[in-house]
C-alpha positions in Angstrom: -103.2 68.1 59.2 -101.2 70.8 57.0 -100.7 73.7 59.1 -100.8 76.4 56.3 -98.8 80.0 56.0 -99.8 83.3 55.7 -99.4 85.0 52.0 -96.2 85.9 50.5 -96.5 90.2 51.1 -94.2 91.2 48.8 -95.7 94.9 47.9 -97.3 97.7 50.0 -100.3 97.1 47.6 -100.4 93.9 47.7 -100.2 93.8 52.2 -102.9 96.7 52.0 -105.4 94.5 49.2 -104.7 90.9 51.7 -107.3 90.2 53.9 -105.9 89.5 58.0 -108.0 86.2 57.6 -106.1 84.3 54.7 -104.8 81.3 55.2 -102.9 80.8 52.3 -103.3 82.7 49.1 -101.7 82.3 45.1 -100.3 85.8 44.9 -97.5 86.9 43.1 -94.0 87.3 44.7 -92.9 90.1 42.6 -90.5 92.9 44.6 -89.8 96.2 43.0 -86.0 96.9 43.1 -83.3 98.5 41.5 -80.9 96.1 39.9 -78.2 97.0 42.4 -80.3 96.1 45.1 -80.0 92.6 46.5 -83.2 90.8 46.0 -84.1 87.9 47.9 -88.0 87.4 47.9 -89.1 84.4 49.4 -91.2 84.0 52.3 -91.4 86.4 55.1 -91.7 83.9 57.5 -87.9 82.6 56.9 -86.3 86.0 57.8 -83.5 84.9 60.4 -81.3 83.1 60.4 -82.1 79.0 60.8 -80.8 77.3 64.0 -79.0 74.3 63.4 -80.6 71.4 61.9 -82.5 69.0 63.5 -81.7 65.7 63.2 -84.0 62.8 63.4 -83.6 60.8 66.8 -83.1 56.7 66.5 -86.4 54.8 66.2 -87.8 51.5 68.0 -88.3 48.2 66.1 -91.4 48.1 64.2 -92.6 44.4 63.0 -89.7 42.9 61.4 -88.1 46.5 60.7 -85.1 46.7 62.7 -84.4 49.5 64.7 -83.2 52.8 62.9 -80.1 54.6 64.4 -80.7 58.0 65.1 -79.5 60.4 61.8 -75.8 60.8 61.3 -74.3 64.7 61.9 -73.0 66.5 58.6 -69.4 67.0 59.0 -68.4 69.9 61.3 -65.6 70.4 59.1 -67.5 71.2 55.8 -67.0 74.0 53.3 -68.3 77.1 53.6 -69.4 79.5 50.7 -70.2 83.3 51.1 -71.1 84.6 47.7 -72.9 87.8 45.6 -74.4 87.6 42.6 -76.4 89.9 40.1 -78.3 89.0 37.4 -78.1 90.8 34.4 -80.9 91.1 31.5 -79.7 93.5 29.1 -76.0 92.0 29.3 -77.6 88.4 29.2 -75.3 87.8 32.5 -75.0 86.8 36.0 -72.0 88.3 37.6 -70.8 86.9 40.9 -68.3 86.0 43.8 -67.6 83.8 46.1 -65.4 82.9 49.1 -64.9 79.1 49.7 -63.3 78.1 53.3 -62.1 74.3 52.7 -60.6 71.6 55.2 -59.8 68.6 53.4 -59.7 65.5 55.4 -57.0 64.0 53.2 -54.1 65.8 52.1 -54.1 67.5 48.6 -51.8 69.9 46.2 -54.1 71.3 44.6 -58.1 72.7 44.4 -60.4 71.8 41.9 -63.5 73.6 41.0 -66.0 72.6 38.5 -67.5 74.8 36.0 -70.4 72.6 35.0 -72.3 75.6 32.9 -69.2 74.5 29.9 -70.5 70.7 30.1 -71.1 69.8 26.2 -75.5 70.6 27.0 -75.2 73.8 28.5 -72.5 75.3 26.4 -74.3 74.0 23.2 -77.0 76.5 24.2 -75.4 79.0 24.5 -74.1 79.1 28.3 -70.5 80.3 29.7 -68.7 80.3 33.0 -65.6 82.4 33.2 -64.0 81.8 36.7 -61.0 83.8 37.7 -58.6 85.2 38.7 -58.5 83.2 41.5 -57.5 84.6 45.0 -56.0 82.8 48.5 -55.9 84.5 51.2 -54.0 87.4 49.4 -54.1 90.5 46.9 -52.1 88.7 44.4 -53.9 85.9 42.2 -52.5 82.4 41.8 -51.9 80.4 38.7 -54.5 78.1 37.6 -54.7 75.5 35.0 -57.9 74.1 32.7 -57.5 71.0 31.9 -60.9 70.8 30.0 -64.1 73.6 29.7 -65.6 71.8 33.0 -62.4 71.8 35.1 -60.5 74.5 36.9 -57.0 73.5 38.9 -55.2 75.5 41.5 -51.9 74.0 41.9 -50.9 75.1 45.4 -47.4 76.5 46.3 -47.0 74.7 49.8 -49.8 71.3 50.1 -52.9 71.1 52.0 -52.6 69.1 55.2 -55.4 67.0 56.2 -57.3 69.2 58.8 -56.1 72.1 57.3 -58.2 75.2 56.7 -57.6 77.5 53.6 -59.3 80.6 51.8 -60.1 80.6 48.3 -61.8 84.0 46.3 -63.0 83.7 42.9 -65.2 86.3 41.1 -66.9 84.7 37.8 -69.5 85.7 35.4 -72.0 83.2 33.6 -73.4 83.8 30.2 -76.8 83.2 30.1 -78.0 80.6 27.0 -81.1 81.0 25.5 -84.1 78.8 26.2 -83.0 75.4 26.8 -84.4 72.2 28.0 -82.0 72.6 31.0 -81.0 73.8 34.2 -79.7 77.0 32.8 -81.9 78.7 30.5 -83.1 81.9 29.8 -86.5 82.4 28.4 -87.7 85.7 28.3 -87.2 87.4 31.9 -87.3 83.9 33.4 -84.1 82.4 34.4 -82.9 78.7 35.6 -79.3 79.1 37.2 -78.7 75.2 38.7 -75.0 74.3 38.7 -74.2 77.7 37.6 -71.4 78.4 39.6 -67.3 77.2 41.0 -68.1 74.6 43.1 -65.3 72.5 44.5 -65.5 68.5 43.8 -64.2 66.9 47.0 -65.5 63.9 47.9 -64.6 63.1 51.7 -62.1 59.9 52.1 -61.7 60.2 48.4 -60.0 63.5 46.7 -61.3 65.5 43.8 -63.8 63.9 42.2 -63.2 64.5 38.3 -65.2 62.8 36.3 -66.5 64.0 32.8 -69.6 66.4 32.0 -72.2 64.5 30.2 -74.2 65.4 27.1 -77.3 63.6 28.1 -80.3 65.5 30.3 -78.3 63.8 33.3 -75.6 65.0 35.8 -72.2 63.7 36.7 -71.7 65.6 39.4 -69.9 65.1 42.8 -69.8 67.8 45.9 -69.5 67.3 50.0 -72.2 69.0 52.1 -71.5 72.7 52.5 -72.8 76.0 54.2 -73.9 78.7 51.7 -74.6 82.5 52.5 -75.5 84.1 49.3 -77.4 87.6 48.0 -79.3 87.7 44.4 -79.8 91.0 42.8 -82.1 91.0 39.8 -84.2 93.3 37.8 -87.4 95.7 38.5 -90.0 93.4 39.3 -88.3 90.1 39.2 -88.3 87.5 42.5 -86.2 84.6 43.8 -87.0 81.1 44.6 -84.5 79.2 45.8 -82.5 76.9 47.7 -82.7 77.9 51.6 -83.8 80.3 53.8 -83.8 83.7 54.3 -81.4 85.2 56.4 -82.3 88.8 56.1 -81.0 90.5 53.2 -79.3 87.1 52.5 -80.1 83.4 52.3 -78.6 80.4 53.9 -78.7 77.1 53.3 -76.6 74.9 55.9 -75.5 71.7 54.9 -76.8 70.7 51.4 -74.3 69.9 48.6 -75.1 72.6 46.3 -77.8 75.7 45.8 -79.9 76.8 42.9 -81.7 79.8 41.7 -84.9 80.4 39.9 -86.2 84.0 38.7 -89.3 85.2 37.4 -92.5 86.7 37.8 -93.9 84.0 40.2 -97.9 83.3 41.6 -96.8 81.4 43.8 -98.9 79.2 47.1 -97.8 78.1 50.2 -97.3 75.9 53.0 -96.2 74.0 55.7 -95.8 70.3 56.3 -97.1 67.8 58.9 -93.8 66.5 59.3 -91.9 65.5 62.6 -89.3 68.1 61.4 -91.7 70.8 59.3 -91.2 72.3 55.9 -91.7 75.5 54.5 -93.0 74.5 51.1 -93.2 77.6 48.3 -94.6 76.9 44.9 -93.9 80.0 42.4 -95.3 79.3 38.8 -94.3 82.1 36.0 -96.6 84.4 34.7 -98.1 83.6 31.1 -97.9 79.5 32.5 -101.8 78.6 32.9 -100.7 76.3 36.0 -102.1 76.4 39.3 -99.6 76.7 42.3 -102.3 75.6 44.6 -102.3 71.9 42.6 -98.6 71.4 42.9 -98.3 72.7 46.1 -101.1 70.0 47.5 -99.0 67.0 45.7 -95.4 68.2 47.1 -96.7 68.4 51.0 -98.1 65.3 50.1 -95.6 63.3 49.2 -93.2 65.3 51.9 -95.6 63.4 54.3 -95.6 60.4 52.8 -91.4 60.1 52.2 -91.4 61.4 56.1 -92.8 58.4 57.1 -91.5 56.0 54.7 -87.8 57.1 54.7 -87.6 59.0 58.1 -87.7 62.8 58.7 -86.0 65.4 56.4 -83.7 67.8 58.7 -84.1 70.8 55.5 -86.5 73.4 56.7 -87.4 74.7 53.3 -88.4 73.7 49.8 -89.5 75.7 47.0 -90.6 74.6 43.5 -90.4 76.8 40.2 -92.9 76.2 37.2 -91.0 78.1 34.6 -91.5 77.5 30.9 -89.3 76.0 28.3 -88.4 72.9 31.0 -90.2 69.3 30.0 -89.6 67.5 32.8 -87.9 68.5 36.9 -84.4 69.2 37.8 -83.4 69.0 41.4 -81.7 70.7 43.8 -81.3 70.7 47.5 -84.0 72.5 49.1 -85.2 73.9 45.2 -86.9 72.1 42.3 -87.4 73.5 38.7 -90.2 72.1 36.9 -92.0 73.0 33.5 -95.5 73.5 32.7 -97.8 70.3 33.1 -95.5 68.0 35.6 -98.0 67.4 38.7 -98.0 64.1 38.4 -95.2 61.5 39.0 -92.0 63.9 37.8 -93.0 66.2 40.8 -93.2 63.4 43.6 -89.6 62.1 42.0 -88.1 65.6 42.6 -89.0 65.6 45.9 -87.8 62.1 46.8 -84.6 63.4 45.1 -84.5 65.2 48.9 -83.9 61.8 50.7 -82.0 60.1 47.6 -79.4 62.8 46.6 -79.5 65.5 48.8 -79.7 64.3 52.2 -77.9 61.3 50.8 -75.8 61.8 48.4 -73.7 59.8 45.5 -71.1 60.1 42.9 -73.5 60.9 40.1 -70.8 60.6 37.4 -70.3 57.2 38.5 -73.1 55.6 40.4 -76.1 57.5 38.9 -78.5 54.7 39.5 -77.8 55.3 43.3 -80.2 58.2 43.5 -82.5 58.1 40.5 -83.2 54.3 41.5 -84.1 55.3 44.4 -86.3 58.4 43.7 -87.9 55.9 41.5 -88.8 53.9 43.5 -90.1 56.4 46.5 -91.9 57.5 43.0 -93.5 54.6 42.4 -94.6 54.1 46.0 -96.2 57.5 46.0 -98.1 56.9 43.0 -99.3 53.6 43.8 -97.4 52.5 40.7 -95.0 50.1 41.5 -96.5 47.0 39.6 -96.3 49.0 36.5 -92.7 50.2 36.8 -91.9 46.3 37.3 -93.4 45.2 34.0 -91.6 47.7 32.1 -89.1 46.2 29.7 -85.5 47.1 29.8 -83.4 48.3 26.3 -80.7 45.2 25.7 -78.1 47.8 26.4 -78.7 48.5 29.7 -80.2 44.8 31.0 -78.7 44.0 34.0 -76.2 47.1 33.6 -77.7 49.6 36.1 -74.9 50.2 38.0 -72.7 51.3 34.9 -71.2 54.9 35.0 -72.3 57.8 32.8 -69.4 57.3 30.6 -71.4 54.2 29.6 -74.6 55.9 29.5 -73.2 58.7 27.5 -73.1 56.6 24.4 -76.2 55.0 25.1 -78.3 57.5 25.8 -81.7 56.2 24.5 -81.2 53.7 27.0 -80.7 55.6 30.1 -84.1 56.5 31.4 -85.7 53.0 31.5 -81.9 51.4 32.7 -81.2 53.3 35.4 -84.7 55.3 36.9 -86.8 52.5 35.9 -84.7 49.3 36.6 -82.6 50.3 39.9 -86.3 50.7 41.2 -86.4 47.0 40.1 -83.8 46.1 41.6 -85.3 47.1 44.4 -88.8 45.5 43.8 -86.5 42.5 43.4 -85.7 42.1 47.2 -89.2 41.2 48.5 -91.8 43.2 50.4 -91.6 47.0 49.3 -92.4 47.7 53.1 -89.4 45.8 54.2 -87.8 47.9 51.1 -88.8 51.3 52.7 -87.5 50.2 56.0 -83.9 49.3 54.3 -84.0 52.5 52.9 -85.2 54.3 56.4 -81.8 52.7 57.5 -79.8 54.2 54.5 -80.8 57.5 54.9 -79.9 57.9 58.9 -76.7 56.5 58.5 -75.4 57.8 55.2 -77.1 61.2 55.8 -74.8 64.1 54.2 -72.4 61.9 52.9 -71.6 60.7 49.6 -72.6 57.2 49.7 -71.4 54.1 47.4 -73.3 50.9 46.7 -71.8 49.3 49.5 -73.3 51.8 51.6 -76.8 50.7 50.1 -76.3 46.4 50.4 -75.2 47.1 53.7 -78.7 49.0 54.2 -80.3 46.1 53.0 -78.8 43.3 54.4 -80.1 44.8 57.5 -83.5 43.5 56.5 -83.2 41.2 53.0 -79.7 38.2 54.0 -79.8 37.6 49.7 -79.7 41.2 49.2 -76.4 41.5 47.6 -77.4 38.2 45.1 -80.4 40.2 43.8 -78.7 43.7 43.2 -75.5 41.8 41.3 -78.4 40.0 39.4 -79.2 43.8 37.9 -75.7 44.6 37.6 -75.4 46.9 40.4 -72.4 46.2 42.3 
């Protein structure tokens, strides 16, 4: 049984007009303020700060599922970000800072920070990311270098040990593109900021991950778990969904590999779910958009329910999902989905597998991208009762038995992407045998690769824990 949440009170009106018996309620979130005020509606129940996560415990045998270990910790040594930002209308602009504490666990020489927004898509439409000057510890910047748009270098002076902490500042402003079929977009007085800000690319027992943007409606991207404490100001009238809680006049998000903002002029419906860890689940759909946040809000807790029991618990305790136009299909984020009009159906039960398969989990996306869309696929498919369908689904010569090629492969087969790596990684999958004995594998994968970046090894070693041939049928599709 869905335990449900009391409406979103945004407005003195709006408390005074809500009656003490609601249970839920559409409403809008709207919040008058002054652009110089930090803005962070959301729901009021999420107004301290979150106590650490908890972390599924091990569970017993069932049938011929082997026992699943209990869910790994995130590292206690992760980054932390603390970061401003306001939104801008009339400069078409998001203006922002952040601090970044980083321990490396292998020594380094330099930092690297990705500035995604000049990828080929997003610059095409119109988006910019100036980061800099860049700041450590001290009043005076340090030299940086750009290797390409996507790619900002700090050589440092003396390196980084393994183990050892250092303080890096950087104030950057985005310009906002237009309306896009994207992350970032602008349409009107609703935004989509997703991978709009310097974010370093380490990936733990690795180095800086460095792989090149992509054209295609995909991502390459590569970041550790991190902490985030972060403050939106927007315009009069304007709200925030997005990725965490609130922490008073701030929101936090512990241990997730990224955050992402969504602003508009939200109805939005709410809930929690009947999950052995619960979540806060907040669906905001933008004004003028005829769909009803009650309908996606029913499916998400659903398939939160379902993935909770397929997969094991999710340790996030919040998830909210924007409806904002000019999007045709779902981008995701940890703890924050954007969505365009008209995608209740299986797009929205792929975003939120994406929690399991990306951001609990997570994968070198420039190089293994089948590793989490696959996957989400195939939680997808299982949710929708559509499994035999996704089988019989032909795959484009370019990709057969290629799903485990890198997007640098993809990038010049494009038209080939969707149906060779979504479609036939959940294949490969379907391959192995019984799908519960599949979900079970998976169960396994996602305790003991939680908040890491995880390879396909990680995944055949999952496997093998319940299919012997397991690495014979993935090599079959090309995935190792």
């Amino acid at each position: 049984m869905r335990r449900h949440l009391p409406p979103l009170l945004v407005a003195l009106a709006l408390a005074a007009a809500c009656s003490p018996g609601t249970q839920r309620s559409a409403t809008p979130t709207t919040e008058v303020t002054s652009e110089t005020t930090t803005t962070t509606a959301g729901p009021t129940t999420t107004s301290t700060a979150p106590s650490p996560l908890p972390l599924a415990g091990p569970q017993a045998a069932t049938g011929p599922c082997p026992a699943v270990p209990a869910q790994a910790a995130p590292d206690p040594d992760r980054p932390t970000y603390t970061m401003s930002l306001r939104l801008d209308l009339d400069d078409n602009a998001v203006e922002g800072r952040l601090t970044v504490r980083f321990r490396p666990d292998l020594s380094t020489d330099r930092l690297v920070f990705r500035l995604w927004p000049n990828g080929p898509r997003p610059a095409a439409a119109g988006a910019r990311l100036e980061a800099g000057p860049v700041f450590l510890g001290a009043p005076v910047p340090v030299p940086t270098e750009a290797p390409d748009p996507t790619t900002l270098v700090v050589p440092l002076e003396v390196p980084l040990a393994a183990g050892e902490e250092i303080e890096a500042t950087v104030p950057w402003r985005l310009t906002l593109p237009g309306a896009s079929n994207d992350r970032l977009a602008r349409q009107g007085d609703a935004v989509r900021l997703g991978s709009f800000f310097p974010v370093l690319a380490w990936e733990p027992g690795v180095g800086w991950a460095t792989d090149a943007a992509t054209s295609a409606f995909a991502e390459s991207t590569t970041t550790p778990v991190a902490d985030f404490s972060y403050s939106v100001a927007v315009p009069d009238g304007l709200s925030v969904l997005a990725s965490g809680v609130r922490d008073g006049a701030r929101w936090r998000a512990d241990a997730v590999r990224d955050v992402a903002i969504s602003v508009g002029r939200f109805r939005s419906a709410e809930a929690l779910t009947d999950t052995p860890q619960p979540v806060e689940v907040t669906v905001g759909v933008h004004e003028g958009l005829d769909d009803d946040p009650e309908v996606y809000l029913d499916r998400v807790v659903r398939a939160f329910e379902d993935f909770s029991r397929r997969f094991g618990p999710l340790p996030y305790p919040a998830y909210s999902l924007a409806v904002t136009p000019g999007l045709s299909g779902g981008i995701e984020y940890p703890g924050h989905v954007m969505q365009g009009p008209g995608t209740t159906g299986r797009t929205l039960s792929h975003e939120v597998a994406h929690m399991w398969f990306y951001a609990l989990v997570g994968n070198n996306q420039g190089a293994d991208p089948w590793l989490d869309e696959g996957l989400a696929t195939w939680a997808e498919a299982r949710f929708e009762g559509t499994l035999d369908d996704v089988v019989a689904r032909s795959i484009p010569a370019a990709g057969r038995e290629r799903v485990g090629e890198p997007m640098t492969y993809w990038e010049s087969h494009q038209g080939a992407y969707f149906r060779s790596v979504y479609v036939q990684g959940a294949q490969a999958l379907a391959a192995l045998g019984d799908p519960d004995a599949v979900d079970c594998a998976l169960r396994h994968y996602a305790a003991t690769h939680a908040f890491t970046i995880a390879r396909p090894a990680d995944l055949l070693d999952a496997l093998r824990r319940v299919f012997p041939d397991a690495e014979a049928t993935l090599a079959g599709f090309g995935a190792l």
